[in-house]
KELO-777113 format. One record per residue (C-alpha): residue in one letter; x, y, z. Coordinates in steps of 0.02 Angstrom, whole numbers, padded with zeros to 5 digits, always signed. Example, Ala and Ser with C-alpha at 12.3 -4.5 7.8 and 13.67 -1.06 7.14 Angstrom:
2
a+00615-00225+00390;s+00684-00053+00357;
! end
This chain:
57
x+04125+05342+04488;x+04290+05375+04581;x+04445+05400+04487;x+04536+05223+04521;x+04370+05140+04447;x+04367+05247+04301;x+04557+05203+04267;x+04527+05033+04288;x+04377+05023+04162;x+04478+05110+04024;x+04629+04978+04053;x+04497+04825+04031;x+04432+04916+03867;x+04577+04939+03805;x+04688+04783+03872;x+04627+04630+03778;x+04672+04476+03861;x+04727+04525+04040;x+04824+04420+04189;x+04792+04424+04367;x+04953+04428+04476;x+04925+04426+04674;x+05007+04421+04807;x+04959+04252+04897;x+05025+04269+05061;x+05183+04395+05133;x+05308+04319+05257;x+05427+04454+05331;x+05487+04608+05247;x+05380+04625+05079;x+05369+04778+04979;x+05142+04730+04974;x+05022+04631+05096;x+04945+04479+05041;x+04792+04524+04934;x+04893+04658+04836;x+04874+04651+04653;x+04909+04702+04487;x+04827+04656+04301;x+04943+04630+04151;x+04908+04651+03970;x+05027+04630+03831;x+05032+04812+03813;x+05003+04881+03978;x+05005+04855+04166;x+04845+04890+04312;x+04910+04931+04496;x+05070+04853+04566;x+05140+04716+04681;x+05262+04842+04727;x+05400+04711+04665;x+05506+04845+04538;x+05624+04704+04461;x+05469+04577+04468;x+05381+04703+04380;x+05491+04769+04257;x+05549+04584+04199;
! end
């Protein structure tokens, strides 16, 4: 099992109730291509839209 799987399977044992953000679709400049996404938890975040403020907030 690679690393990034591993990662993610401790985050999803640990998270609780999670939240799917994605990235929809991308028109011009955007910091991630459509199909980018993270997973939130009330404690914790998975990955990154690459959004910084969006993320943060």
């Amino acid at each position: 099992m690679n690393s990034k799987v591993q990662e993610l399977k401790v985050f999803l044992d640990h998270a609780g109730r999670v939240a799917l953000v994605e990235v929809a679709a991308a028109k011009g400049s955007t910091p991630r291509e459509a199909g980018a996404f993270m997973l939130v938890s009330p404690s914790a975040i998975f990955g990154t839209i690459g959004g910084g403020q969006l993320e943060y907030m």
